[in-house]
N, CA, C and O atoms as a CHARMM CRD file, in Angstrom:
* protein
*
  376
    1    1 UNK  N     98.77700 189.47300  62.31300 PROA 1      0.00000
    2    1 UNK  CA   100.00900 190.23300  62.41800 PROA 1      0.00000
    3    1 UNK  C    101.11800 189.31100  62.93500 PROA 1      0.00000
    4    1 UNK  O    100.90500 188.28600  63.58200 PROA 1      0.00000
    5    2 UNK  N    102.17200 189.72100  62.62700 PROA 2      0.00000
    6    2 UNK  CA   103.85600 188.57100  62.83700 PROA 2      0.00000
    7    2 UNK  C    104.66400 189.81500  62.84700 PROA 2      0.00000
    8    2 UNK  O    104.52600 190.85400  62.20000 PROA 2      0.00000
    9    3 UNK  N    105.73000 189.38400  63.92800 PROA 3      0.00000
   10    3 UNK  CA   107.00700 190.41700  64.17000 PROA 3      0.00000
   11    3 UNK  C    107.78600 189.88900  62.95500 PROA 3      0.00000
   12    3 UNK  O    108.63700 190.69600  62.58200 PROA 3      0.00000
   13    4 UNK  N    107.71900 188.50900  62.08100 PROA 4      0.00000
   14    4 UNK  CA   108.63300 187.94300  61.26400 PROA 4      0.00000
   15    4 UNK  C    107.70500 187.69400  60.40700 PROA 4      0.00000
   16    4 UNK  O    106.50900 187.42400  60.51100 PROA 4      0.00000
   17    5 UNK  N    108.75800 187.88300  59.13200 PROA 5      0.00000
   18    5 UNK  CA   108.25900 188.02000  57.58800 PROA 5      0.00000
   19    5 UNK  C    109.28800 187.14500  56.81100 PROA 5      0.00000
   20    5 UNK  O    110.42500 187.58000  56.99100 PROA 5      0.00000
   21    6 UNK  N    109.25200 186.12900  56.06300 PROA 6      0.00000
   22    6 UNK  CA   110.21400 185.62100  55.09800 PROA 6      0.00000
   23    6 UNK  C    109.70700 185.53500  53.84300 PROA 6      0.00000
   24    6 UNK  O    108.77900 184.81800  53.46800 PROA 6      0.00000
   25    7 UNK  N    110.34900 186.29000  53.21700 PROA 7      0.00000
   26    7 UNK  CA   110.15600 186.04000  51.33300 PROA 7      0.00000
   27    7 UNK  C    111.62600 185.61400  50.60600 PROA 7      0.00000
   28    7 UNK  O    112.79900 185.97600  50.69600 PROA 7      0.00000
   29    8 UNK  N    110.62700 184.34600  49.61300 PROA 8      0.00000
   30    8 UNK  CA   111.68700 183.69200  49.09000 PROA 8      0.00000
   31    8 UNK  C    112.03200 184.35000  47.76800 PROA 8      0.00000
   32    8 UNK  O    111.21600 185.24100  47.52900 PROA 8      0.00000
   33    9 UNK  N    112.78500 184.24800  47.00000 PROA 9      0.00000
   34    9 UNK  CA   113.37100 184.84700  45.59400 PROA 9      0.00000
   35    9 UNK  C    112.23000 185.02100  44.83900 PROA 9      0.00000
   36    9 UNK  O    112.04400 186.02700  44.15400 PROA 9      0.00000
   37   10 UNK  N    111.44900 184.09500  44.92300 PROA 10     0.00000
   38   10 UNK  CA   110.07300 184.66100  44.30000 PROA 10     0.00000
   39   10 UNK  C    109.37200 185.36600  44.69200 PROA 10     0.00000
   40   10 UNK  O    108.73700 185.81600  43.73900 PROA 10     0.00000
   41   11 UNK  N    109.01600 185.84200  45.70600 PROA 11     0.00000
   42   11 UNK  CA   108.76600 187.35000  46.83400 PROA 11     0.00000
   43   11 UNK  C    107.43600 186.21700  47.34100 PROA 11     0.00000
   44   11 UNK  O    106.40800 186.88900  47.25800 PROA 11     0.00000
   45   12 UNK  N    107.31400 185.73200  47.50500 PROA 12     0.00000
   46   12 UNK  CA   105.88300 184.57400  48.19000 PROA 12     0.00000
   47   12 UNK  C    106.87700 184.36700  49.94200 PROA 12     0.00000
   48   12 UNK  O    108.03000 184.14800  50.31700 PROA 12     0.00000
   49   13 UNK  N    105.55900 184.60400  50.51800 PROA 13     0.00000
   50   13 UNK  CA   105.84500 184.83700  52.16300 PROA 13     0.00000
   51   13 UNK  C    106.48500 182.98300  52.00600 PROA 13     0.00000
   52   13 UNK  O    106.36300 182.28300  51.00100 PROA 13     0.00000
   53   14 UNK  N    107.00400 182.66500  53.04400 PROA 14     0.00000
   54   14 UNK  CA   107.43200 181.46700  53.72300 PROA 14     0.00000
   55   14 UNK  C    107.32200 181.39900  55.00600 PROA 14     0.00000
   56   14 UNK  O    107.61200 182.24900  55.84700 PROA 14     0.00000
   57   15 UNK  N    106.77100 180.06200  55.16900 PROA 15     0.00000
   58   15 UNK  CA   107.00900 179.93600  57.22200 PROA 15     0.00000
   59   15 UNK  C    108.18000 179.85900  57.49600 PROA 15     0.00000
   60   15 UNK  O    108.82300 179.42700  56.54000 PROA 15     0.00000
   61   16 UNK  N    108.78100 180.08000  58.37500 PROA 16     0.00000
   62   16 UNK  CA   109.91700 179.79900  59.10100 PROA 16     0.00000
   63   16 UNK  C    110.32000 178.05900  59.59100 PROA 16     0.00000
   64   16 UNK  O    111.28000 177.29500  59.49600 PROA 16     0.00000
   65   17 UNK  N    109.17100 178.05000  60.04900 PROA 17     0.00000
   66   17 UNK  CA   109.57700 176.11200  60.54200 PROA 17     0.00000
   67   17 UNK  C    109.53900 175.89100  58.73600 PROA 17     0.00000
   68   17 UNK  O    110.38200 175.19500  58.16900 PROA 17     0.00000
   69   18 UNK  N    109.11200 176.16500  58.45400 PROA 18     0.00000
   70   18 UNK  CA   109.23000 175.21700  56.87700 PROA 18     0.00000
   71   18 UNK  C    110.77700 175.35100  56.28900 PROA 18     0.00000
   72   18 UNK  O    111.37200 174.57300  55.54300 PROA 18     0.00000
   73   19 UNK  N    111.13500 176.34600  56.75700 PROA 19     0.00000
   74   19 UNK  CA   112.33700 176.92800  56.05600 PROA 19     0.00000
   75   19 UNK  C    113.72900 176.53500  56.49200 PROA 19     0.00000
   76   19 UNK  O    114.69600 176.21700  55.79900 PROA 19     0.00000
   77   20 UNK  N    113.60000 176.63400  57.84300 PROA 20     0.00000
   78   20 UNK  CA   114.61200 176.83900  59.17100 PROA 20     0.00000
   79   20 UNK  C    115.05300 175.10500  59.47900 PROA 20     0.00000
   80   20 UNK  O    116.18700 174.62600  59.48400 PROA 20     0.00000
   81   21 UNK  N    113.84600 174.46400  59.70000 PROA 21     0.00000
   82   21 UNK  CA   113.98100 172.92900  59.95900 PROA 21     0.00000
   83   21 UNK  C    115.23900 172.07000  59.73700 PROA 21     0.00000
   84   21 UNK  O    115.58400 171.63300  58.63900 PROA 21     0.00000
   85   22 UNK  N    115.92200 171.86500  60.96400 PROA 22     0.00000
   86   22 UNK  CA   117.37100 171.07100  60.36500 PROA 22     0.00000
   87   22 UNK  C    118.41900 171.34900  58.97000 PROA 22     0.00000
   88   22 UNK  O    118.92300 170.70600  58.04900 PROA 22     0.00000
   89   23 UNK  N    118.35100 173.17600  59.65200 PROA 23     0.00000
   90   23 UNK  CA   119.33500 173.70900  58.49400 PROA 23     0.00000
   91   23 UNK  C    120.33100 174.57400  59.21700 PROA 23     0.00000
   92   23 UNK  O    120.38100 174.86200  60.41200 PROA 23     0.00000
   93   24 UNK  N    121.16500 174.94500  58.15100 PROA 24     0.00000
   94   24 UNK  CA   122.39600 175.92000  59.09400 PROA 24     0.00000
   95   24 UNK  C    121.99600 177.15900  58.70800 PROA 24     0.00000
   96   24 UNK  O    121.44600 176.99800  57.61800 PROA 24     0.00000
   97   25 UNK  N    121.96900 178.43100  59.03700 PROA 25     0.00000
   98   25 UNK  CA   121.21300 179.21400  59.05600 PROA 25     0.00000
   99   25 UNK  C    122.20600 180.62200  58.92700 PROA 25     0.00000
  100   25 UNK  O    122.37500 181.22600  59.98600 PROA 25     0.00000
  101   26 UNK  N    122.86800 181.17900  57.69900 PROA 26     0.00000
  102   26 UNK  CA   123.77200 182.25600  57.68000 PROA 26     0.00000
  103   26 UNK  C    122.85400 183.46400  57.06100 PROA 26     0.00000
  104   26 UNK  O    122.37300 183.61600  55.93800 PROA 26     0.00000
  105   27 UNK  N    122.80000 184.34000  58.36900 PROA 27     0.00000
  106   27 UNK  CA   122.03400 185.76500  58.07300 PROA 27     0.00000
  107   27 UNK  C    123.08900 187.29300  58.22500 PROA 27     0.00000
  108   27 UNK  O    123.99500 187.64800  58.97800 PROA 27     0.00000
  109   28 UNK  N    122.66700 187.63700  57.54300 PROA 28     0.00000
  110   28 UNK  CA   123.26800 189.04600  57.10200 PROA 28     0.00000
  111   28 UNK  C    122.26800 189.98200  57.66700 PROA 28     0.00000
  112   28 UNK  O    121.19800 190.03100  57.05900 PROA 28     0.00000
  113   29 UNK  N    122.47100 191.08700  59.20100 PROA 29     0.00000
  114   29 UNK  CA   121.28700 192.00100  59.11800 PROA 29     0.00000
  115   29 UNK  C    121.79500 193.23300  58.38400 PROA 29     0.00000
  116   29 UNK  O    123.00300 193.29700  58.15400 PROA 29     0.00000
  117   30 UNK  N    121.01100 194.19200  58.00400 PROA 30     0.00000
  118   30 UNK  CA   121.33900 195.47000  58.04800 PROA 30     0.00000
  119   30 UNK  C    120.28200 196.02900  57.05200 PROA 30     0.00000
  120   30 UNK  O    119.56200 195.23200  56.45000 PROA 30     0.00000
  121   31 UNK  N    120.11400 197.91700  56.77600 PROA 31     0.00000
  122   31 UNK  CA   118.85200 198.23800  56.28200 PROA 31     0.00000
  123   31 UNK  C    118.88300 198.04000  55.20900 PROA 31     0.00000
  124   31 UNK  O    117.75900 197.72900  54.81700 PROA 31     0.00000
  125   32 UNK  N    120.17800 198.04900  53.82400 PROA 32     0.00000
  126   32 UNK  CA   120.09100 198.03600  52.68700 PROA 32     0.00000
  127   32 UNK  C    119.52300 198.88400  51.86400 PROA 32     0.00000
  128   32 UNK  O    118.70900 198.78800  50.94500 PROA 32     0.00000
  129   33 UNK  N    120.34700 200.08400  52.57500 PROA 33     0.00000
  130   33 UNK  CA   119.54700 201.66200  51.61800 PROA 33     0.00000
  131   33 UNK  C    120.65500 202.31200  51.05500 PROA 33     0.00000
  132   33 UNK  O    121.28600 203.30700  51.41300 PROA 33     0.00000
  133   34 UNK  N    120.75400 201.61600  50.18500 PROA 34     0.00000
  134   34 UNK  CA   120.68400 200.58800  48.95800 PROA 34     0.00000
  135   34 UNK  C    121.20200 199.47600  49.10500 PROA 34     0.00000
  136   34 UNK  O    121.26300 199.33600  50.32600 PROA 34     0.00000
  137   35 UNK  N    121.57200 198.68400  48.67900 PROA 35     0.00000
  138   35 UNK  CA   122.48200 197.05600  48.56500 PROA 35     0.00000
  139   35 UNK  C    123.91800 197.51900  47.91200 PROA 35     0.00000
  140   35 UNK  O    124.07000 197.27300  46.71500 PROA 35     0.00000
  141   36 UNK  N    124.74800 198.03000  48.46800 PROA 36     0.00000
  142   36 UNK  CA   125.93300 197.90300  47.67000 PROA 36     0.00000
  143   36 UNK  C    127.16500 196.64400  47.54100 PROA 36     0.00000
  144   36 UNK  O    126.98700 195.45300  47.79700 PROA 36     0.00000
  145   37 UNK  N    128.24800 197.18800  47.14200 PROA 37     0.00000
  146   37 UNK  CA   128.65900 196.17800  46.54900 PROA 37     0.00000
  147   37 UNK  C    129.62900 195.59300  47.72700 PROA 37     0.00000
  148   37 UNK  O    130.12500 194.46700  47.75800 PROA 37     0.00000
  149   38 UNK  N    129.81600 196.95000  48.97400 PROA 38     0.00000
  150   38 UNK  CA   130.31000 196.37200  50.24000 PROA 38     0.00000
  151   38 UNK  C    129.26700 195.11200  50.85500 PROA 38     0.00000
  152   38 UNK  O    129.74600 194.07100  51.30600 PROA 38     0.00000
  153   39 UNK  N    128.21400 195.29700  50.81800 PROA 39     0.00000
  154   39 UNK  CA   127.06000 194.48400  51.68200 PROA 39     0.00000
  155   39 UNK  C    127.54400 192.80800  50.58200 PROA 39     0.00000
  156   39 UNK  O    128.14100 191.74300  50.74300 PROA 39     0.00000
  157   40 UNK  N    127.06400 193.29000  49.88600 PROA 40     0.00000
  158   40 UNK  CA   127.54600 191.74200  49.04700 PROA 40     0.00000
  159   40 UNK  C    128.66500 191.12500  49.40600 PROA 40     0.00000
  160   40 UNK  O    128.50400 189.95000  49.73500 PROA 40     0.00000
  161   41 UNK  N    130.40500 191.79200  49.47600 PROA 41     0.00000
  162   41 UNK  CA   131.20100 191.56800  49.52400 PROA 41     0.00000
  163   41 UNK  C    131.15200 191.12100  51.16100 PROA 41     0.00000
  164   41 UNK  O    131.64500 190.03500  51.46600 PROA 41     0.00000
  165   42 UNK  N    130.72700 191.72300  51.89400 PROA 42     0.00000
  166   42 UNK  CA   130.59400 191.29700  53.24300 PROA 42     0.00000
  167   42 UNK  C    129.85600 189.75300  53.90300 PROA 42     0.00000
  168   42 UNK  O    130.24100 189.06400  54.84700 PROA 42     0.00000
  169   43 UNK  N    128.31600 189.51600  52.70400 PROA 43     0.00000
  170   43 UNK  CA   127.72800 188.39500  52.57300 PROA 43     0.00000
  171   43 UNK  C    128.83100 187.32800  51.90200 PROA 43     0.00000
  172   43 UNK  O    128.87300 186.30000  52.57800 PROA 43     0.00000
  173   44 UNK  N    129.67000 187.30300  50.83300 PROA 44     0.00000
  174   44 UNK  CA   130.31700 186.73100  50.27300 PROA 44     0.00000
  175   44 UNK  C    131.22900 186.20300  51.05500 PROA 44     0.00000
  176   44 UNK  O    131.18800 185.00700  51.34500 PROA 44     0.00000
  177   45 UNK  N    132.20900 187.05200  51.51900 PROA 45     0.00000
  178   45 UNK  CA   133.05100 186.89600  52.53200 PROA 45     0.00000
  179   45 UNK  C    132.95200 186.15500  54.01700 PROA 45     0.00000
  180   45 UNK  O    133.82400 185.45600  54.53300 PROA 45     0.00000
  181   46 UNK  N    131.79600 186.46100  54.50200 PROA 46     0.00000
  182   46 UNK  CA   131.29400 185.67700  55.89300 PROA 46     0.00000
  183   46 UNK  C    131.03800 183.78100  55.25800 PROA 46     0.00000
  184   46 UNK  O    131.56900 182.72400  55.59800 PROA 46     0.00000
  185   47 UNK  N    129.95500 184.13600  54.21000 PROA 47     0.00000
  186   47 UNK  CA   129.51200 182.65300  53.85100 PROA 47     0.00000
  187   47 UNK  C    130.81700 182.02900  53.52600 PROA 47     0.00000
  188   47 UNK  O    130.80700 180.82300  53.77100 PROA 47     0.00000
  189   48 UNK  N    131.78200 182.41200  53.11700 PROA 48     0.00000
  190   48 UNK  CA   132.90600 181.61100  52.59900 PROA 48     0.00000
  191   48 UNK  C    133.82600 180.87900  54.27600 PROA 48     0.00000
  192   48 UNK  O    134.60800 179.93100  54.34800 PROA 48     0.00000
  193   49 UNK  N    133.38700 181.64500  55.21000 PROA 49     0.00000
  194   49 UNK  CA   133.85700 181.34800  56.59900 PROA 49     0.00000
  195   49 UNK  C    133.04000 180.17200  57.03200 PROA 49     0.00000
  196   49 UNK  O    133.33500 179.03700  57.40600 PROA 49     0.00000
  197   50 UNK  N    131.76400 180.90600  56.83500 PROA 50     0.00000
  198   50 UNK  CA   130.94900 179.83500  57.80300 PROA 50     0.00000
  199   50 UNK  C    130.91300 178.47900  57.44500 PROA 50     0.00000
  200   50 UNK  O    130.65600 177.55000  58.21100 PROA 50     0.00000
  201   51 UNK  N    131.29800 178.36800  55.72600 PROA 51     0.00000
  202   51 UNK  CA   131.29900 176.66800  55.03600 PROA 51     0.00000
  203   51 UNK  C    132.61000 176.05600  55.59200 PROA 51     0.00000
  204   51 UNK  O    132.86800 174.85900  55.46300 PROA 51     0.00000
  205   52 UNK  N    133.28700 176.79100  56.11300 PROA 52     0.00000
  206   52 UNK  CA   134.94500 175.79500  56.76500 PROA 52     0.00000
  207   52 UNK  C    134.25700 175.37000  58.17100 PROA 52     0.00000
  208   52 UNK  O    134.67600 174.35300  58.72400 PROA 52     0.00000
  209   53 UNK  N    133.37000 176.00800  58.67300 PROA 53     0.00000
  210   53 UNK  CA   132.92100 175.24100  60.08400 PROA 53     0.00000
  211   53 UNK  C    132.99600 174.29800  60.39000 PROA 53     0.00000
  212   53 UNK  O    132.75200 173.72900  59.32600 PROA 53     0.00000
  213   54 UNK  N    133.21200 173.29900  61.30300 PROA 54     0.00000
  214   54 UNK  CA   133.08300 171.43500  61.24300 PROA 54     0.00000
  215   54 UNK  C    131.83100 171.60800  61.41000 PROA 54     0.00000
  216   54 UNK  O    131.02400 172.26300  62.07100 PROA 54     0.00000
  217   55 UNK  N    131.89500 170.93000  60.72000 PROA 55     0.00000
  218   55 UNK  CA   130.14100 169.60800  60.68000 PROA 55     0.00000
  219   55 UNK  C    128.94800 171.02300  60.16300 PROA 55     0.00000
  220   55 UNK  O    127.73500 170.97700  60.36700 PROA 55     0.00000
  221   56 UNK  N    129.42900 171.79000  59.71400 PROA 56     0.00000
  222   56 UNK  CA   128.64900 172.34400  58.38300 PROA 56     0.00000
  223   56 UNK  C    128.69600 171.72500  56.95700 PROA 56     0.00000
  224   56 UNK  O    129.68400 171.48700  56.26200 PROA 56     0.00000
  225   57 UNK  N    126.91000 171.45300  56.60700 PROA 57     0.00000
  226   57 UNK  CA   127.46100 170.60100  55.25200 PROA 57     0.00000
  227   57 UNK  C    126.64700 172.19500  54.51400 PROA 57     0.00000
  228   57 UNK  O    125.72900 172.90200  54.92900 PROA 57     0.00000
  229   58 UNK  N    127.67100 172.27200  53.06000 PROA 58     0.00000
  230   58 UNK  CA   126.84400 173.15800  52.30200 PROA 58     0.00000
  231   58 UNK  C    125.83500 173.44900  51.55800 PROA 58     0.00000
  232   58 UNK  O    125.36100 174.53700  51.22900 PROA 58     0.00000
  233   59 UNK  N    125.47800 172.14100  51.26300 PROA 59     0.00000
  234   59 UNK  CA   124.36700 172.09200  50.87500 PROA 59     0.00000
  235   59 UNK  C    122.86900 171.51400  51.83300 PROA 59     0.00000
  236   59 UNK  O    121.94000 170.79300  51.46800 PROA 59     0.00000
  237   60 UNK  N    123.16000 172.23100  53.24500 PROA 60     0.00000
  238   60 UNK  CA   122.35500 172.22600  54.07700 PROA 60     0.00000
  239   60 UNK  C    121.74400 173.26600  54.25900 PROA 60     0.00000
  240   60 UNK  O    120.58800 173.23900  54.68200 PROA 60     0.00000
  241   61 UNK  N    122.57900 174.76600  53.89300 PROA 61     0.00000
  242   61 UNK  CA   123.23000 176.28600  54.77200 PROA 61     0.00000
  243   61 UNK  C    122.05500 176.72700  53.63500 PROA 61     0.00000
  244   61 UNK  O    122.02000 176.42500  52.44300 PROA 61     0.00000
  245   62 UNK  N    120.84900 177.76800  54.63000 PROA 62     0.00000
  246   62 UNK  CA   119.71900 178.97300  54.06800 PROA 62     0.00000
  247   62 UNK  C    120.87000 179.84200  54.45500 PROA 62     0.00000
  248   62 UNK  O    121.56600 179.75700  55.46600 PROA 62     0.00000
  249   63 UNK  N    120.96700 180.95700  53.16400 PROA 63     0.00000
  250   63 UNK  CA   121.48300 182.36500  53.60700 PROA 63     0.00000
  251   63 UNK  C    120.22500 183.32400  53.41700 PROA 63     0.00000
  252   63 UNK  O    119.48400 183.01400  52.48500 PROA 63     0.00000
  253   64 UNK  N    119.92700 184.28800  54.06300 PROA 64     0.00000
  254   64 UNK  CA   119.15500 185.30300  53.70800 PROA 64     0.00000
  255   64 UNK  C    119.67700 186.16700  54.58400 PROA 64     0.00000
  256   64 UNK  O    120.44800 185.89100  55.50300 PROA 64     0.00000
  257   65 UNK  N    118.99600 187.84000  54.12200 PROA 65     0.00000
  258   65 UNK  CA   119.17600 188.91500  54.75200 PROA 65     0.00000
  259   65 UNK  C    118.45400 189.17400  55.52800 PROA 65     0.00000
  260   65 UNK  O    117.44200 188.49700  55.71000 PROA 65     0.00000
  261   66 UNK  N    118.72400 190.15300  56.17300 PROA 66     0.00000
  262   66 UNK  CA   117.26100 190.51300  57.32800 PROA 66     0.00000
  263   66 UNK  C    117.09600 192.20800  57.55000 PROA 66     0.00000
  264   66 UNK  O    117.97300 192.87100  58.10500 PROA 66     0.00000
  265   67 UNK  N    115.94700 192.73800  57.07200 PROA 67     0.00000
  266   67 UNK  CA   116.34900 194.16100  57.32100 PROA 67     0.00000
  267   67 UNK  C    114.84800 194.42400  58.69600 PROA 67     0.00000
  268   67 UNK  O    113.70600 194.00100  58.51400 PROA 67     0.00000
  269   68 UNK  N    115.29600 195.17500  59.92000 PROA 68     0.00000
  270   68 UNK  CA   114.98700 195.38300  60.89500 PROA 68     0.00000
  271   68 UNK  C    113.81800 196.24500  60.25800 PROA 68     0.00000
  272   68 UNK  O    113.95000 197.01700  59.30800 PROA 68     0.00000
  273   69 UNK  N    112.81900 196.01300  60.85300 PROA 69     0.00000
  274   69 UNK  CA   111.59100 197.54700  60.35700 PROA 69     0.00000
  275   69 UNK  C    111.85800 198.56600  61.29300 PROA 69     0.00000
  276   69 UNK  O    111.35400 199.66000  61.03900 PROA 69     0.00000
  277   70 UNK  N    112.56600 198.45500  62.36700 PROA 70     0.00000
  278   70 UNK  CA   112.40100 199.65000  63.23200 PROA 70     0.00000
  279   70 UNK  C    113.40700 200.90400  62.40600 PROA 70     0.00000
  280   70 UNK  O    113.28500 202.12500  62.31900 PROA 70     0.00000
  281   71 UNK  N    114.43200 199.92000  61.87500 PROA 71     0.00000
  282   71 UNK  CA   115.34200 201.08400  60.59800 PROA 71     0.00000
  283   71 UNK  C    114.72900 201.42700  59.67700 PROA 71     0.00000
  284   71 UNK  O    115.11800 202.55700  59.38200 PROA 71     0.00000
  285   72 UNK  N    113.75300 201.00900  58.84100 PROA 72     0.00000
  286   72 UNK  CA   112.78700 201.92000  57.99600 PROA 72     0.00000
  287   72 UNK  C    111.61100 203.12900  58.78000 PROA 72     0.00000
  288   72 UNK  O    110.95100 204.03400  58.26700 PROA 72     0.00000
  289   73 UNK  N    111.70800 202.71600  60.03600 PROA 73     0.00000
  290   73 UNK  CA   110.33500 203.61000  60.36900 PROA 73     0.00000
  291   73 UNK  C    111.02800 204.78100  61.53200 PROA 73     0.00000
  292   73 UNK  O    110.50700 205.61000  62.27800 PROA 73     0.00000
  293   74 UNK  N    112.63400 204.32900  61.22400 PROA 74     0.00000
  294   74 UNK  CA   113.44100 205.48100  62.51100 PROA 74     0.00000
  295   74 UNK  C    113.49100 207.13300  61.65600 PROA 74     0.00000
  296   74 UNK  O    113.91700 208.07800  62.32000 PROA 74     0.00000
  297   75 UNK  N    113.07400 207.36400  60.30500 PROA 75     0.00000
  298   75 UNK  CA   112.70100 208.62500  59.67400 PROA 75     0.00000
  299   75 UNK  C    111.41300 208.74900  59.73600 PROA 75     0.00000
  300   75 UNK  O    111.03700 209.62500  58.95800 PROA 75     0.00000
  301   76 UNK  N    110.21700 208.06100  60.55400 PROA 76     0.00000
  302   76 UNK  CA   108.99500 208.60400  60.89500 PROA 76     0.00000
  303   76 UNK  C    108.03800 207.75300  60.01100 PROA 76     0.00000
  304   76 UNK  O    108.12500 206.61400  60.47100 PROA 76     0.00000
  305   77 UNK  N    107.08000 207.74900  58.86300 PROA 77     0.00000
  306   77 UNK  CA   106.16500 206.40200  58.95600 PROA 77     0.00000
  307   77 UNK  C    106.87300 205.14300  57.75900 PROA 77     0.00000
  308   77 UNK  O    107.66300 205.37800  56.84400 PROA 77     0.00000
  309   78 UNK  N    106.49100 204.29100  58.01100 PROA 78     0.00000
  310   78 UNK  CA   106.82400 203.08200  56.62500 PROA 78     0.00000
  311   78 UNK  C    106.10600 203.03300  55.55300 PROA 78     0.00000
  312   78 UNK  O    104.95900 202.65000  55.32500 PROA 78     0.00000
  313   79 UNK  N    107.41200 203.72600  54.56700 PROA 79     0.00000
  314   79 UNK  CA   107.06200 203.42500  53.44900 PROA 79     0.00000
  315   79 UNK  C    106.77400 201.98600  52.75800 PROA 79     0.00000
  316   79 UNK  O    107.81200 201.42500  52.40600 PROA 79     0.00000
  317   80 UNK  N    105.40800 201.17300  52.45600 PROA 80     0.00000
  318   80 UNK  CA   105.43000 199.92200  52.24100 PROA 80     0.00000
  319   80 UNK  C    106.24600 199.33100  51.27500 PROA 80     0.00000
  320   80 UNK  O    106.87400 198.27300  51.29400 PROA 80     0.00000
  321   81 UNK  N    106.12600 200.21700  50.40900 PROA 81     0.00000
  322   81 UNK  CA   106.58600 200.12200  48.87100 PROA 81     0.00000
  323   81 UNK  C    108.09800 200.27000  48.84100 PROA 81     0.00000
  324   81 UNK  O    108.90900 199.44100  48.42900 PROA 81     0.00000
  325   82 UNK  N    108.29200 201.26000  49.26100 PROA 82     0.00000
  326   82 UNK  CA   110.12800 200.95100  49.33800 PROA 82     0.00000
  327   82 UNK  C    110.35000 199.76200  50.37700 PROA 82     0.00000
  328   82 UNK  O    111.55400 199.51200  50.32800 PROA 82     0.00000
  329   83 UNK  N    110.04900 199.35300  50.82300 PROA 83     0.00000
  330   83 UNK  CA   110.60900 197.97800  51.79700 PROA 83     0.00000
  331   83 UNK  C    110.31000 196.51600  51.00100 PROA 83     0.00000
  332   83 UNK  O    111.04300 195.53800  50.84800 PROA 83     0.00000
  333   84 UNK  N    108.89500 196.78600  50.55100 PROA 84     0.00000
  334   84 UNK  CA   108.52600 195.72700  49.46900 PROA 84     0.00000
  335   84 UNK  C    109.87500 195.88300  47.75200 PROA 84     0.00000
  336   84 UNK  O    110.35500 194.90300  47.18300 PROA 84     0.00000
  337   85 UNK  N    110.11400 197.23500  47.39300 PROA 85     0.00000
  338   85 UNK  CA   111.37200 196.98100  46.48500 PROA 85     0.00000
  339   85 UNK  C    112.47800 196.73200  46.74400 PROA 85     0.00000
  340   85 UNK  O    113.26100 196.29000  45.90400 PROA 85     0.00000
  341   86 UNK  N    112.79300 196.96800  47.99500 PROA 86     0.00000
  342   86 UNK  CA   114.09200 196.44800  48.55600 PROA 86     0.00000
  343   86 UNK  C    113.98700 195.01000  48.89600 PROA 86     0.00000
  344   86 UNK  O    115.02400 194.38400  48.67600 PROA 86     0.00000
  345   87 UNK  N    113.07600 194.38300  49.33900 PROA 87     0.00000
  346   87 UNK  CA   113.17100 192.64800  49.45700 PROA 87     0.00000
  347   87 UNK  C    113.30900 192.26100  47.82000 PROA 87     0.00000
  348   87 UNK  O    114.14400 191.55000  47.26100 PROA 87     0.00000
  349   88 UNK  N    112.33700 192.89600  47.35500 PROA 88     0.00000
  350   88 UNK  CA   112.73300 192.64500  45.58700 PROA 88     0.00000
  351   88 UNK  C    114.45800 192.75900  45.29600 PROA 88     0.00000
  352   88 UNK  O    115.24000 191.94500  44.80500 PROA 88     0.00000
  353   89 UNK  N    114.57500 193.58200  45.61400 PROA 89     0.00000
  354   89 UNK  CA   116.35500 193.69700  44.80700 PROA 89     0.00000
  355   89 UNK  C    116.85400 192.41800  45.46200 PROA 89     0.00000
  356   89 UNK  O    117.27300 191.45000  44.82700 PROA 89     0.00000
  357   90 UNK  N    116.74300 192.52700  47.31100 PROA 90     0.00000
  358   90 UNK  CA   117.68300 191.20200  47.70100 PROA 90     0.00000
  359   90 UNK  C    116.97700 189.93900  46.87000 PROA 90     0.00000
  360   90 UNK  O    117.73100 189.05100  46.47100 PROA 90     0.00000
  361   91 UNK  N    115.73100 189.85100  46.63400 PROA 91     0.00000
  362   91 UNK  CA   115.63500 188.03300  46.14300 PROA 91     0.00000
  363   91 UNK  C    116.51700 187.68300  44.70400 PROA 91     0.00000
  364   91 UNK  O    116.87400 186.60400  44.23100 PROA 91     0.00000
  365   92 UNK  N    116.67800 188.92300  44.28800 PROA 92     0.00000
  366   92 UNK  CA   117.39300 188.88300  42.80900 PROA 92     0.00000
  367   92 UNK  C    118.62200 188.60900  42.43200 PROA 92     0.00000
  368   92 UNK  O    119.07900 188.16900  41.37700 PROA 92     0.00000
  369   93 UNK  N    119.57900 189.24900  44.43900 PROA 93     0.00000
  370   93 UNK  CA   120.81800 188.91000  44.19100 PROA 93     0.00000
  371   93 UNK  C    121.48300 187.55700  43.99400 PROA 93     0.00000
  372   93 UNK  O    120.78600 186.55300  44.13900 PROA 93     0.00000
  373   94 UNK  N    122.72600 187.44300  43.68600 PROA 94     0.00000
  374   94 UNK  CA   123.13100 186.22800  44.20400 PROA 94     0.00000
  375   94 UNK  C    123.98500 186.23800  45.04900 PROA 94     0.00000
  376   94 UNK  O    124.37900 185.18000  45.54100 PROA 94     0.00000
């Protein structure tokens, strides 16, 4: 068991040190019930900030999302399958 889970666009788990290691690190939380086109526009908008940073290079910068499990399980048990299609939709976005 792990409090942390990373899946890459191909939905295959990832370690974190493998991932994280001497990178800049722009995360988006929230539940994503559904992904709309604000959440995107909001991801879009931040990443376009965080690349003016000094001494951010861009082709250093992991973006991913992060959705909390305690927000899927605050309506009572976890559904696996809807949390597993919702990481599906985010690996798809761009």
């Amino acid at each position: 068991m792990t409090y942390t889970m990373i899946f890459g666009p191909d939905g295959k788990n990832i370690l974190p040190a493998d991932l994280f290691f001497k990178k800049y690190i722009f995360v988006m939380r929230g539940s994503f019930r559904p992904v709309t086109k604000l959440n995107m526009d909001m991801l879009h908008c931040g990443y376009s900030l965080f690349i003016k940073e000094p001494n951010i290079k861009k082709d250093n910068i992991i973006v991913f999302c992060e959705i909390t499990l305690s927000n899927l399980i605050s309506l009572g048990e976890l559904d696996e399958q809807y949390f597993l299609d919702r990481i599906d939709i985010l690996g798809k976005l761009d």
